[in-house]
DSSP file (Angstrom, degrees, kcal/mol; ACC not computed):
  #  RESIDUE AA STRUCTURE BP1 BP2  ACC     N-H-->O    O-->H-N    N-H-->O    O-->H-N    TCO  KAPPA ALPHA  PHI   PSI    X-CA   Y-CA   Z-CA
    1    1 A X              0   0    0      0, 0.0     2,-0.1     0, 0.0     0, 0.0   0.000 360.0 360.0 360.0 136.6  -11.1  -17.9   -5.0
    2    2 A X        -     0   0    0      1,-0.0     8,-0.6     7,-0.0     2,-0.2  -0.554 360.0-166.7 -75.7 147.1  -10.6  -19.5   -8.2
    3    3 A X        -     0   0    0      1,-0.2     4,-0.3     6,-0.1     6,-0.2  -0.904  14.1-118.3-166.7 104.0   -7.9  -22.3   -8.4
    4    4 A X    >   -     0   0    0     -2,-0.2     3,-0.8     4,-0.1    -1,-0.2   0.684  44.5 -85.1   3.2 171.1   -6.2  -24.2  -10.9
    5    5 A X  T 3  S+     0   0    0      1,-0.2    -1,-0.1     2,-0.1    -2,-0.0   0.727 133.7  45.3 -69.3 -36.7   -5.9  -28.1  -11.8
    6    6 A X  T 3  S-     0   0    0     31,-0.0    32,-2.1    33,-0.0    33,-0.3   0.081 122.4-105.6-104.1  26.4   -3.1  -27.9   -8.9
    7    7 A X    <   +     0   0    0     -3,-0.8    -3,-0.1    -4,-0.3    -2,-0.1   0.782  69.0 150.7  68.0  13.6   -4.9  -26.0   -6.5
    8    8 A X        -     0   0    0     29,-0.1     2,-0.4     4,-0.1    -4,-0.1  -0.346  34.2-143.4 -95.4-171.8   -3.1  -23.1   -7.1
    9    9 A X    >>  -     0   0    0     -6,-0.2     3,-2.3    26,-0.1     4,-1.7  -0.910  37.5-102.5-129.2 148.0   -4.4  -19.3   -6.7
   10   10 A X  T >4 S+     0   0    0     -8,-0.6     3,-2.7    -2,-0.4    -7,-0.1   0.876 125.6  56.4 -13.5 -69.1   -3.6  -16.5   -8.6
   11   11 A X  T 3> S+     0   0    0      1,-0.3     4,-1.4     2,-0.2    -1,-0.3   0.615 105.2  54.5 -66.8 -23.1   -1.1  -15.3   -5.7
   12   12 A X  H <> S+     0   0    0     -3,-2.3     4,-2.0     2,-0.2    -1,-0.3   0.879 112.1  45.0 -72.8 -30.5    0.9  -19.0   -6.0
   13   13 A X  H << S+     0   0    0     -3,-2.7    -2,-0.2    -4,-1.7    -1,-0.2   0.438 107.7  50.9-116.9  33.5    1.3  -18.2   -9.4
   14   14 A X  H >4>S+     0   0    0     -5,-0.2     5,-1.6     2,-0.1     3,-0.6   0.776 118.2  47.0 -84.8 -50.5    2.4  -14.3   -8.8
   15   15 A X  H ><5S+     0   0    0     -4,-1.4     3,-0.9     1,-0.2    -2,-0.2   0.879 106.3  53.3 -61.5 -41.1    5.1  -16.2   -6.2
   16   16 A X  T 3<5S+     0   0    0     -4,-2.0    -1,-0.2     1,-0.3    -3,-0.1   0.645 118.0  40.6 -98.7   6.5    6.1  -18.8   -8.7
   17   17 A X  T < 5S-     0   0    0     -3,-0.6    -1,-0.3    -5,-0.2     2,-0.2  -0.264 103.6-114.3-131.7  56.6    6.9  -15.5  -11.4
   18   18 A X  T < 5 +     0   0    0     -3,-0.9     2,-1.1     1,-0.1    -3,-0.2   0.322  60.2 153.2  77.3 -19.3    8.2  -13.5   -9.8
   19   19 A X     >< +     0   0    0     -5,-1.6     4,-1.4    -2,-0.2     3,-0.3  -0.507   9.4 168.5 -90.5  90.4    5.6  -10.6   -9.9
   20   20 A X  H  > S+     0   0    0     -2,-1.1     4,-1.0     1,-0.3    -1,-0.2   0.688  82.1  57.8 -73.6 -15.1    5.8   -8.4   -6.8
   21   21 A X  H  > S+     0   0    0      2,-0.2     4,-2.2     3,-0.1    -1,-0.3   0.840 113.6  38.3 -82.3 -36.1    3.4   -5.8   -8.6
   22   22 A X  H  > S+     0   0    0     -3,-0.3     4,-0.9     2,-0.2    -2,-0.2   0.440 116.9  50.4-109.2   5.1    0.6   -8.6   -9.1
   23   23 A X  H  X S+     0   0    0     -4,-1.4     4,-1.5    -9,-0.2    -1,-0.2   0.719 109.5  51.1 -76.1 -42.4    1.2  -10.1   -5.7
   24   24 A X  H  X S+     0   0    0     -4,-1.0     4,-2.9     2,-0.2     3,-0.3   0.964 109.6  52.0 -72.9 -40.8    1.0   -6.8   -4.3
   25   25 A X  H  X S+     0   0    0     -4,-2.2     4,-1.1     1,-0.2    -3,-0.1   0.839 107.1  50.3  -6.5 -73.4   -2.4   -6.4   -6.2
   26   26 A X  H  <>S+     0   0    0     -4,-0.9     5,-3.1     1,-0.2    -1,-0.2   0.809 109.9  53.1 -64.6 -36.1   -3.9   -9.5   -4.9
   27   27 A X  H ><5S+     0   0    0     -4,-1.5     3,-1.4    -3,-0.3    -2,-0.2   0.927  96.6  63.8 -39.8 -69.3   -3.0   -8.5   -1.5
   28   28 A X  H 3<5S+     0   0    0     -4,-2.9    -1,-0.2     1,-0.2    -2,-0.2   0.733 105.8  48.5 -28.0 -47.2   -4.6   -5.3   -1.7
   29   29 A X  T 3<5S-     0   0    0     -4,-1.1    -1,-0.2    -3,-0.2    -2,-0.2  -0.189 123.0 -92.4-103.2  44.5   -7.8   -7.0   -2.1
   30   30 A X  T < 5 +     0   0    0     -3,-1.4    -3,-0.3     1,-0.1     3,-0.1   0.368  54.8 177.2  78.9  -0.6   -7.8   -9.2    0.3
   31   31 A X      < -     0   0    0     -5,-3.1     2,-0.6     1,-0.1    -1,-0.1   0.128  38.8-116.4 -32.7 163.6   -6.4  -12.3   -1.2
   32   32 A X    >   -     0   0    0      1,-0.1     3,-0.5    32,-0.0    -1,-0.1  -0.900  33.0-173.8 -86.0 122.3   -5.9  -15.5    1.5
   33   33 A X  T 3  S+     0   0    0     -2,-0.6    10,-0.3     1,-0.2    11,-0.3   0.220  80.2  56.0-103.0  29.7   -2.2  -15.5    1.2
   34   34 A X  T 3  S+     0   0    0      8,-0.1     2,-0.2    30,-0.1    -1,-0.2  -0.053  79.6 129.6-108.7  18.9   -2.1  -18.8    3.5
   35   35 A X    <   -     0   0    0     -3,-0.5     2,-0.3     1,-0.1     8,-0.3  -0.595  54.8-130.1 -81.0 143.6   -4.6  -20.8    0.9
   36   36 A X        -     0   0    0     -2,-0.2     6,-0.2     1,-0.2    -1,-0.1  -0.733   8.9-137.5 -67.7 110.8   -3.2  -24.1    0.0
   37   37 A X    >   -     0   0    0      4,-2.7     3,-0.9    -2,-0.3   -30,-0.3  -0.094  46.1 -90.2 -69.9-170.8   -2.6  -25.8   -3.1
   38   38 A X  T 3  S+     0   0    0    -32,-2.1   -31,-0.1     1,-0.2    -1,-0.1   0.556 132.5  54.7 -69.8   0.1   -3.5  -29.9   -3.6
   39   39 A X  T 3  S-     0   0    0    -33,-0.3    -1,-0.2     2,-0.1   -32,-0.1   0.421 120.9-109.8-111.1 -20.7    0.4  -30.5   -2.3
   40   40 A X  S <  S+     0   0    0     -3,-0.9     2,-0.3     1,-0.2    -2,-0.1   0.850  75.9 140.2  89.5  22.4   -0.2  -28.2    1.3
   41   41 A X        -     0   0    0      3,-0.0    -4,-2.7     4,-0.0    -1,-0.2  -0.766  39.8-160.8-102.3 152.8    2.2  -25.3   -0.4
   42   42 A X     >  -     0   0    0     -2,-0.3     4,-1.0    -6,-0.2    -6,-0.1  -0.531  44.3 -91.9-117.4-159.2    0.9  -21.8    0.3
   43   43 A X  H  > S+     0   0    0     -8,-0.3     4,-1.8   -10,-0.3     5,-0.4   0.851 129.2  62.3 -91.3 -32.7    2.4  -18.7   -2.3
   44   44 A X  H  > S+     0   0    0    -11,-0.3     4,-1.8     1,-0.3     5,-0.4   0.877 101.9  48.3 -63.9 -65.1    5.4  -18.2    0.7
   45   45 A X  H  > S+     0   0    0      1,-0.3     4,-0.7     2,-0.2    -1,-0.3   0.724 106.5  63.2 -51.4 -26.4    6.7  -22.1    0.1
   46   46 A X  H >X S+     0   0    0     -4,-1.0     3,-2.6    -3,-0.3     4,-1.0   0.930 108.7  38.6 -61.9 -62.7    6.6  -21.2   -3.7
   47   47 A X  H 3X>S+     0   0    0     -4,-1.8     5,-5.6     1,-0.3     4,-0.8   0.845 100.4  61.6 -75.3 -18.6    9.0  -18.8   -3.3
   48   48 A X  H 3<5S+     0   0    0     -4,-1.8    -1,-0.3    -5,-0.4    -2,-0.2   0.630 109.8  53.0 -65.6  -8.3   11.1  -20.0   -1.2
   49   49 A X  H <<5S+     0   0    0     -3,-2.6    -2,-0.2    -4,-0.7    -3,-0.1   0.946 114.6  39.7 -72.5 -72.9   11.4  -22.6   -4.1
   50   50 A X  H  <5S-     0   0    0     -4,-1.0    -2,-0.2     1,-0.1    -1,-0.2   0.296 106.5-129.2 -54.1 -17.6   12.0  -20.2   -6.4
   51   51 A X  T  <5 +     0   0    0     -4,-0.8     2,-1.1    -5,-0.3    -3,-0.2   0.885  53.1 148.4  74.4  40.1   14.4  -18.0   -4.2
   52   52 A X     >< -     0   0    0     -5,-5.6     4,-2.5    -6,-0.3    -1,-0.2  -0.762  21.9-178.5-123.1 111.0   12.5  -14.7   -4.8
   53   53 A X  H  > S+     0   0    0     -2,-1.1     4,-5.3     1,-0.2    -1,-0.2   0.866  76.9  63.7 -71.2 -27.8   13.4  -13.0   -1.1
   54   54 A X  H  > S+     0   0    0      1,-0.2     4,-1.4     2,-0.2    -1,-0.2   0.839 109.2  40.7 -67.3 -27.0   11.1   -9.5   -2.3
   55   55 A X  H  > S+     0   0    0      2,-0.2     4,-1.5     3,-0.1    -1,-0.2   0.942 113.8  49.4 -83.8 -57.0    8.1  -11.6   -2.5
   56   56 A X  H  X S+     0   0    0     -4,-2.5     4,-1.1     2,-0.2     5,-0.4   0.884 117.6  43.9 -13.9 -73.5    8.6  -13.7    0.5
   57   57 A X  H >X S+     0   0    0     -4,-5.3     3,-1.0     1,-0.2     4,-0.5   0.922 109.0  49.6 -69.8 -32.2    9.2  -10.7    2.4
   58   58 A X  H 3< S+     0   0    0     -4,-1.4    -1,-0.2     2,-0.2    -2,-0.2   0.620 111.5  51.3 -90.2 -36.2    6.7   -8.8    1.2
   59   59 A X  H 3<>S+     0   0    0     -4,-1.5     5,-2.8     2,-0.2    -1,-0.2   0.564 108.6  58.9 -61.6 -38.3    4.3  -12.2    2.0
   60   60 A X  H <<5S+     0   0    0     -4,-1.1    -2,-0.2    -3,-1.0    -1,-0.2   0.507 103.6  51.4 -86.4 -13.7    6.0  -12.0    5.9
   61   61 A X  T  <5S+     0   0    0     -4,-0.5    -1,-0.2    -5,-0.4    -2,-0.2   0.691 102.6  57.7-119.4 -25.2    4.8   -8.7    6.3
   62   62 A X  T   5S-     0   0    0     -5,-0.2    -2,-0.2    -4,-0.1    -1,-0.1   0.588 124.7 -85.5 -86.4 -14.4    1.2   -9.3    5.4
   63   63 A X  T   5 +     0   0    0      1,-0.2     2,-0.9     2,-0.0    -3,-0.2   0.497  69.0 165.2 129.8 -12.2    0.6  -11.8    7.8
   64   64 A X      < -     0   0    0     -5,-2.8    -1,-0.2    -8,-0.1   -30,-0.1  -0.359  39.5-112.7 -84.1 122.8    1.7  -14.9    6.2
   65   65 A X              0   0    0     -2,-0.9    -2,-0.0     1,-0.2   -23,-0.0   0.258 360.0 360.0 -23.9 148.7    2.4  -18.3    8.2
   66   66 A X              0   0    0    -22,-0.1    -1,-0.2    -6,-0.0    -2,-0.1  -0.090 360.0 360.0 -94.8 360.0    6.5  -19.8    8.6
């Protein structure tokens, strides 16, 4: 998976706007939704920054680390 100046993946930067349609997307095809940026955040600690609970859960339900 391709990854940003900051480490990030696609799916961190579905988490950090918001986008439960392109989160669910990435999912679908397998994304790692516990890959790491350069900081140790995975797409679920983005959103608990960001406070978006649909994504989160939606994150919880696939399998992704607390």
């Amino acid at each position: 998976m391709k990854k940003n100046n900051n480490g990030q993946t696609v799916l961190h930067k579905a988490a950090c706007y918001n986008s439960k349609e392109t989160a669910e997307l990435l999912i679908s095809h397998g994304i790692n939704i516990n890959e790491k940026n350069n900081y140790g955040e995975t797409a679920l600690h983005i959103t608990a920054e960001n406070n978006s609970k649909e994504i989160a859960e939606l994150l919880i339900s696939h399998g992704a680390q607390i």
